[in-house]
C-alpha positions as CSV (number, residue, x, y, z in Angstrom):
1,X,-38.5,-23.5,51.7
2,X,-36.7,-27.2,50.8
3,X,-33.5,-27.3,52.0
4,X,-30.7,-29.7,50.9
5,X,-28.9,-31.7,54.0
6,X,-25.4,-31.6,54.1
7,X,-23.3,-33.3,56.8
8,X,-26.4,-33.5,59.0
9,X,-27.7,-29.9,59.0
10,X,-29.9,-28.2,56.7
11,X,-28.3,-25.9,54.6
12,X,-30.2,-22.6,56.5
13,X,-28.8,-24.6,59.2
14,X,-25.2,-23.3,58.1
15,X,-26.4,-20.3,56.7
16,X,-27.3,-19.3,59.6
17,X,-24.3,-20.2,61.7
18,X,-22.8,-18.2,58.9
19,X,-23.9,-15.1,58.8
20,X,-24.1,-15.2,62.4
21,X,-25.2,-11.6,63.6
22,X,-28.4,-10.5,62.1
23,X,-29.1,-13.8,60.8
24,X,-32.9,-13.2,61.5
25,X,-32.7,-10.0,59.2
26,X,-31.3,-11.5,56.1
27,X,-33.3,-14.7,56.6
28,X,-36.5,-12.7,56.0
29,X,-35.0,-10.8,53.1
30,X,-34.3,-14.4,51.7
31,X,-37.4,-15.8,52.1
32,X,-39.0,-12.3,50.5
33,X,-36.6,-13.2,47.5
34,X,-37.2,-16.5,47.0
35,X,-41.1,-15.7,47.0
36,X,-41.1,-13.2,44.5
37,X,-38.7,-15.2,42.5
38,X,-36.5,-12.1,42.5
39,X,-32.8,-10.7,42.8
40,X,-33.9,-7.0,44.0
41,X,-34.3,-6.5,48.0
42,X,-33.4,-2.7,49.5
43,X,-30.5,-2.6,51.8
44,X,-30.2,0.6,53.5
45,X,-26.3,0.3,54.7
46,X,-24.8,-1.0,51.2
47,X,-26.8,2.3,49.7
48,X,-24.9,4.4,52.5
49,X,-21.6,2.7,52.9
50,X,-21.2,-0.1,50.5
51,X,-17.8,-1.1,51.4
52,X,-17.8,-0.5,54.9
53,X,-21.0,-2.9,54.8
54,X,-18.6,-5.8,52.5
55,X,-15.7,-5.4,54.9
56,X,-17.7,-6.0,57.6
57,X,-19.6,-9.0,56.1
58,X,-15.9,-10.0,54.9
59,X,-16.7,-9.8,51.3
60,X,-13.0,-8.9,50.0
61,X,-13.3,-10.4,46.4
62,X,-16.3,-8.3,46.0
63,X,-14.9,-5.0,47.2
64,X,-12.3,-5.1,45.2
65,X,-14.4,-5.3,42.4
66,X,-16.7,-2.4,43.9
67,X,-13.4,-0.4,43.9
68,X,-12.4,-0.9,40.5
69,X,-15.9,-0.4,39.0
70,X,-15.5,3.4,41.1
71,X,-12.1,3.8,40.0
72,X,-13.1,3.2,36.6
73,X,-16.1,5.9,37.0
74,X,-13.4,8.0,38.4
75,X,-11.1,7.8,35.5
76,X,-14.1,8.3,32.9
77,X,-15.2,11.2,35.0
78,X,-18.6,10.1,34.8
79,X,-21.1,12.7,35.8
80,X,-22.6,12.5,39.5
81,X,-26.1,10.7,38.1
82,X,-24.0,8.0,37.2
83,X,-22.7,6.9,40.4
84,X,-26.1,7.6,42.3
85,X,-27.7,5.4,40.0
86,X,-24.8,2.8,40.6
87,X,-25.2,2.9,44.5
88,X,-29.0,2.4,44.3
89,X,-29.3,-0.4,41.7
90,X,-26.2,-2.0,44.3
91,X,-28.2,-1.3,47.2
92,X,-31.0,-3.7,45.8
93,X,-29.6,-6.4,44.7
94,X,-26.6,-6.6,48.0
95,X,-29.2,-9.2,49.7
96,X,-28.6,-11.1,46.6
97,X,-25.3,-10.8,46.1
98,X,-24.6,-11.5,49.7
99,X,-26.8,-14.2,49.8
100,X,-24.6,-15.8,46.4
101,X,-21.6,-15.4,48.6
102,X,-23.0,-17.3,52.1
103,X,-24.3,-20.1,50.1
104,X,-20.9,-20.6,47.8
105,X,-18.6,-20.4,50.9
106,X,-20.5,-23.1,52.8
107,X,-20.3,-25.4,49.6
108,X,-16.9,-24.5,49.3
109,X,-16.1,-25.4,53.3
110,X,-18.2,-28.6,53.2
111,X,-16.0,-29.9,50.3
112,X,-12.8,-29.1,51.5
113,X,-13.4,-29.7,55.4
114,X,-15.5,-33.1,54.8
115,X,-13.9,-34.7,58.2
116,X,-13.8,-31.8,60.1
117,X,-16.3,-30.0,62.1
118,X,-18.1,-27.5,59.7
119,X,-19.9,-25.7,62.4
120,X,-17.0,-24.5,63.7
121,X,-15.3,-23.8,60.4
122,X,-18.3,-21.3,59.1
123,X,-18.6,-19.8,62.3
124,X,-14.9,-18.6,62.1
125,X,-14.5,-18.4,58.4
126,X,-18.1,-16.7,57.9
127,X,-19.7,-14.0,60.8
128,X,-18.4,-10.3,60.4
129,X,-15.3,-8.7,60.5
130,X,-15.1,-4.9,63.0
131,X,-11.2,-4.3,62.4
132,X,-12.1,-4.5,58.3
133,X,-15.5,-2.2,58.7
134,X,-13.3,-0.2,60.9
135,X,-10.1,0.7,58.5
136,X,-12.9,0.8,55.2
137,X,-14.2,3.9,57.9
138,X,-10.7,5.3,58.0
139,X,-10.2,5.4,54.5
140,X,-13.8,6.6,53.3
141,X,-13.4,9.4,55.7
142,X,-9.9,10.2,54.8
143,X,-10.6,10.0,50.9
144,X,-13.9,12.6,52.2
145,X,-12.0,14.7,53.9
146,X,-9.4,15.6,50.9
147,X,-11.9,16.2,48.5
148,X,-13.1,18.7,50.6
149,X,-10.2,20.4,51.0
150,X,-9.5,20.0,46.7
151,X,-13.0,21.2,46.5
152,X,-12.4,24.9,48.8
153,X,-9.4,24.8,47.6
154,X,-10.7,25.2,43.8
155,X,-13.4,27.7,44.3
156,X,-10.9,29.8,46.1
157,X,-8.7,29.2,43.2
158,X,-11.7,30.5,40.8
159,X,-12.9,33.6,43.1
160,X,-9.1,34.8,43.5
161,X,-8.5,38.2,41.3
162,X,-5.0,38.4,39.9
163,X,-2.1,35.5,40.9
164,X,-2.2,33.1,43.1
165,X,0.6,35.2,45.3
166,X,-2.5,37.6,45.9
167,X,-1.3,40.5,43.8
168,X,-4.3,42.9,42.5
169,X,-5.2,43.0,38.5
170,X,-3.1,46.0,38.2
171,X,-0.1,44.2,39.2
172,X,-1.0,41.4,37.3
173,X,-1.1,43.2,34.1
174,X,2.9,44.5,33.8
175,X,3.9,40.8,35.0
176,X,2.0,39.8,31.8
177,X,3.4,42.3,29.6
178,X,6.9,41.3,30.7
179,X,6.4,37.9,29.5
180,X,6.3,39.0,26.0
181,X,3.8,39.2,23.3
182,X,4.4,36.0,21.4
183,X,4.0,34.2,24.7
184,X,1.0,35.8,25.5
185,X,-0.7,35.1,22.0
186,X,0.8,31.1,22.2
187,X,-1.5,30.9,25.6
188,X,-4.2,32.3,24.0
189,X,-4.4,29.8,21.1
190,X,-3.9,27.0,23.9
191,X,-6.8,27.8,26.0
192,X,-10.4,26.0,25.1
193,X,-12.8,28.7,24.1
194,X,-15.0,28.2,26.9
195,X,-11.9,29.1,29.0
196,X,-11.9,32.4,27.1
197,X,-15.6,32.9,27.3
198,X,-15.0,32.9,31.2
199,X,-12.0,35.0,31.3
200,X,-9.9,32.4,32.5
201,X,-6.3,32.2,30.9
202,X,-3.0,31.4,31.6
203,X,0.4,32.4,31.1
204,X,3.6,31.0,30.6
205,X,6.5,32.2,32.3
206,X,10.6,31.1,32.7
207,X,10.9,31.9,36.3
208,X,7.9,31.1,37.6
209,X,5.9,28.4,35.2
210,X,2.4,28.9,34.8
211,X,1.0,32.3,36.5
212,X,-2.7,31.9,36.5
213,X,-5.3,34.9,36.3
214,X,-8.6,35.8,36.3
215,X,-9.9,38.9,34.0
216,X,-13.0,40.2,35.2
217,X,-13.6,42.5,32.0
218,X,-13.3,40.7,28.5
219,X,-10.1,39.3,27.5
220,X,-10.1,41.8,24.2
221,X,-10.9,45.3,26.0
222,X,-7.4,46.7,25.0
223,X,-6.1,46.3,28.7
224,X,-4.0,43.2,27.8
C-alpha cells in the first residue's frame, strides 16, 4: 500500500503510533479494505457495545451522533427490527469509520503541530481512553437496569385484577359506580378501541385521578 511521508514518517507510521493498542488488528482490517475497494469490515465489539467501543477509541464527536440517531429512534418508537438493523449495518462499516477518524486527526495534528514532535502528540492525543469506556459501562448498564424494572413493572401492571391498591373486581365495581355515569361513559369514548377490545379502561376520579382496571369479562356484560 503507497503511503504519503509526512514530517519523516510514513503515514501507517503515525497511524500506527495512533491507534496504539491493537494496532496490528485494525491494520489488517485496513489493508482487507483497501483490497476490496470497500467500506464494509465486521466489528464484533461496535455490534455489542458501540459506544463503549467509541469512548474507548475516544471518538466523542461520533458518539454523540450515535446518541442522537438512538434518541431519535427512541422518540419515533421505531420497532425493534429497526435498531438491530442499525447496529449491524454500524458494526460493518466501524473499521471505516474509525479508520476516517485516525487518518483526519493525524492530518489535523501535523498541520497545527508543524514544529513540534508529532510522535508524541498522536500518542497522547490518539491511543484509547479506560475512564471514558468505563463511565459509557456505567450508563449502558444503568439505562439496562431501569428498563427492566419499567418492563416488570408494566406486565405487573397488565396481569393486576382490579386497582392498583390491590382491591378485587368486586370492589372495584362500586368505586366505579360512585364516580358517576357521565364520567364513566366520557372514559369510554376516550379509550382507543383496541383498549376496549382488551378490556382495558380507565376511569376518572376527583380524589384519586386516574383509577385503572382490568375487566376480565366484556366491558358490555351488564356488570358495569
Amino acid at each position: 500500500t503507497k503511503t504519503k511521508q509526512t514530517g519523516g514518517k510514513s503515514e501507517n507510521e503515525y497511524m500506527e503510533i495512533f491507534v496504539g493498542k491493537n494496532y496490528s488488528y485494525y491494520q489488517k482490517k485496513w489493508s482487507g479494505l483497501e483490497s476490496r475497494r470497500s467500506m464494509f469490515s465486521f466489528n464484533l465489539p461496535a455490534l455489542l457495545i458501540f459506544s463503549v467501543w467509541a469512548a474507548y477509541r475516544k471518538m466523542y464527536q461520533t458518539l454523540i451522533i450515535f446518541t442522537g440517531f438512538i434518541l431519535v429512534l427512541w422518540l419515533i418508537e421505531a420497532p425493534s427490527s429497526i435498531y438491530i438493523g442499525f447496529f449491524f449495518i454500524l458494526s460493518l462499516m466501524s473499521n471505516s469509520i474509525y479508520r476516517i477518524f485516525v487518518k483526519r486527526k493525524i492530518s489535523q495534528i501535523s498541520k497545527e503541530y508543524k514544529t513540534r514532535d508529532i510522535p508524541k502528540i498522536l500518542e497522547e492525543k490518539g491511543g484509547t481512553c479506560t475512564a471514558s469506556a468505563i463511565l459509557m459501562v456505567i450508563i449502558n448498564v444503568s439505562l439496562a437496569v431501569r428498563s427492566f424494572i419499567d418492563f416488570i413493572d408494566m406486565i405487573n401492571r397488565e396481569s393486576r385484577v382490579g386497582d392498583p391498591a390491590g382491591h378485587s373486581l368486586e370492589d372495584a365495581i362500586p368505586r366505579l359506580a360512585a364516580v358517576g355515569e357521565d364520567a364513566v361513559d366520557l372514559c369510554f369514548h376516550e379509550i382507543p378501541v383496541e383498549r376496549l377490545e382488551n378490556d382495558v379502561f380507565s376511569v376518572s376520579s376527583v380524589r384519586h385521578g386516574c383509577l385503572r382496571f382490568r375487566i376480565l369479562n366484556q366491558i358490555n356484560d351488564g356488570r358495569v
